[in-house]
C-alpha positions in Angstrom: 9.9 -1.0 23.3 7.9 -2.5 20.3 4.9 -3.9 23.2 5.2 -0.4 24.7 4.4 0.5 20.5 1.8 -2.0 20.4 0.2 -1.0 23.3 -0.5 3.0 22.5 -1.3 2.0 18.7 -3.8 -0.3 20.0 -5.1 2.5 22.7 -5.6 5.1 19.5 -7.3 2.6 17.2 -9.5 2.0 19.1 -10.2 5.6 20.5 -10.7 6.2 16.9 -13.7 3.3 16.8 -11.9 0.9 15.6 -12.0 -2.8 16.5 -8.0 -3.6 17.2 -7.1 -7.3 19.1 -3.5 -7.4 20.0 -1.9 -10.6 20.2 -4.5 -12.9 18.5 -4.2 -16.3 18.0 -4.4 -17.2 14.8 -4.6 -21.1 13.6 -2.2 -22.1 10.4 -3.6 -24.8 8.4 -1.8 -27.3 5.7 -3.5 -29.3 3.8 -6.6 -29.7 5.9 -5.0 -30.0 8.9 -4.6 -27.3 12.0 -0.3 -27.6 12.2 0.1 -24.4 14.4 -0.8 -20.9 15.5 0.9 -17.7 15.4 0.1 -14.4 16.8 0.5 -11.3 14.5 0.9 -7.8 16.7 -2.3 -6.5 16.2 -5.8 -7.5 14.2 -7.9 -4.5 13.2 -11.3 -5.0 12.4 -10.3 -8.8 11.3 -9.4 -7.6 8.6 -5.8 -5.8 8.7 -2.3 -7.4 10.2 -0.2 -4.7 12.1 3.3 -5.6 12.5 4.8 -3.5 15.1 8.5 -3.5 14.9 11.4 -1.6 17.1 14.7 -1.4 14.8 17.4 0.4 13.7 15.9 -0.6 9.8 13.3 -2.8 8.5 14.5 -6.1 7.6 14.0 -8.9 5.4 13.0 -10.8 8.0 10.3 -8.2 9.1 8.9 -8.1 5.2 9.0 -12.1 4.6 6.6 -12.5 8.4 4.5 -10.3 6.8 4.3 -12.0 3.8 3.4 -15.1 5.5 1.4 -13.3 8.0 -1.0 -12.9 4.5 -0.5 -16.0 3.3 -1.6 -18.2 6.0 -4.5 -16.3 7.3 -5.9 -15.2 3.5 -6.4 -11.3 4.7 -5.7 -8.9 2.0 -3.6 -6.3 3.7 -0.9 -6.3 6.5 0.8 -3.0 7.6 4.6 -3.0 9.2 5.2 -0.3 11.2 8.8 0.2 12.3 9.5 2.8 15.5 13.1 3.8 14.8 14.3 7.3 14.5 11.2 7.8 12.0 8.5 6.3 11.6 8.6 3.4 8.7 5.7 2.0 7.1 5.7 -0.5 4.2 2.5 -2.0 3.1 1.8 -5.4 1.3 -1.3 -6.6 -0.1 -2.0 -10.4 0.0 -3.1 -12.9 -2.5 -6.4 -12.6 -1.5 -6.6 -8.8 -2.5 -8.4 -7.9 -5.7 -6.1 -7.1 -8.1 -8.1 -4.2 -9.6 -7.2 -2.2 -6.5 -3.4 -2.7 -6.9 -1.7 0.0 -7.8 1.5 0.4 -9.8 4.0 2.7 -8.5 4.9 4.4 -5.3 4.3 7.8 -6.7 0.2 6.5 -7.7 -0.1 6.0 -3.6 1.2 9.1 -2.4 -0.6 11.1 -5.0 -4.0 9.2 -4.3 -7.0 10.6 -2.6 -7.0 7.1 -0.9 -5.0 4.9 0.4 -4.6 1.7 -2.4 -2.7 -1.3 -1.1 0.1 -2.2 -3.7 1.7 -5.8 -4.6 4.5 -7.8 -3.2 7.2 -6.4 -4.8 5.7 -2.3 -4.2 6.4 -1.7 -0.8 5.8 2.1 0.1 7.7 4.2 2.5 7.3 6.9 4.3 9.3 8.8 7.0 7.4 10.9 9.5 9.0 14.3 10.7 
């Protein structure tokens, strides 16, 4: 089901004028040199990673690829969604995010006018009803 996922998140993005690529290929570099390519669910507005995932419970393998999802591509911010009985969503904020826009707990996001990214170790959640 996750493509089925994929597939409708990319049709409402974009009804919503956004620019959202699914499946883009996206070139891993070490040390000057182009050693592979990996495609992350979906790109939105080059600038965001959407990982779309289908489980009974987010994983630690689910936060690690997104970890290096931001690690190897330098974006700033990289959503996981996870389609289970409820909606999960758990945001990370790479090493190339300003640091001034972190915030420092849970509770900062959720009361927030907008939406701030948090660090590594702050992953938000949320269950839809």
């Amino acid at each position: 089901l996750e493509k089925v996922y994929e597939n409708a998140l990319v049709y409402e993005l974009r009804k919503a004028g956004l620019k959202a690529e699914p499946q883009t290929r996206q070139s891993v570099w070490y040390d000057g040199v182009e050693v592979g390519e990996f495609s992350p669910d979906v790109l939105v507005e080059g600038l965001v990673i959407v990982e779309v995932k289908a489980a009974r419970a987010i994983d630690d393998a689910f936060v690690a690829q997104c970890i290096n999802y931001l690690t190897v591509t330098k974006l700033s911010v990289c959503l996981l969604l996870n389609f289970s009985k409820r909606v999960e969503v758990k945001r990370f904020a790479g090493p190339s995010f300003p640091s001034s826009h972190l915030c420092s707990s849970v509770s900062s996001v959720v009361s927030s006018s907008s939406p701030v990214p948090m660090t590594w170790a702050e992953q938000a959640e949320w269950d839809e009803p």
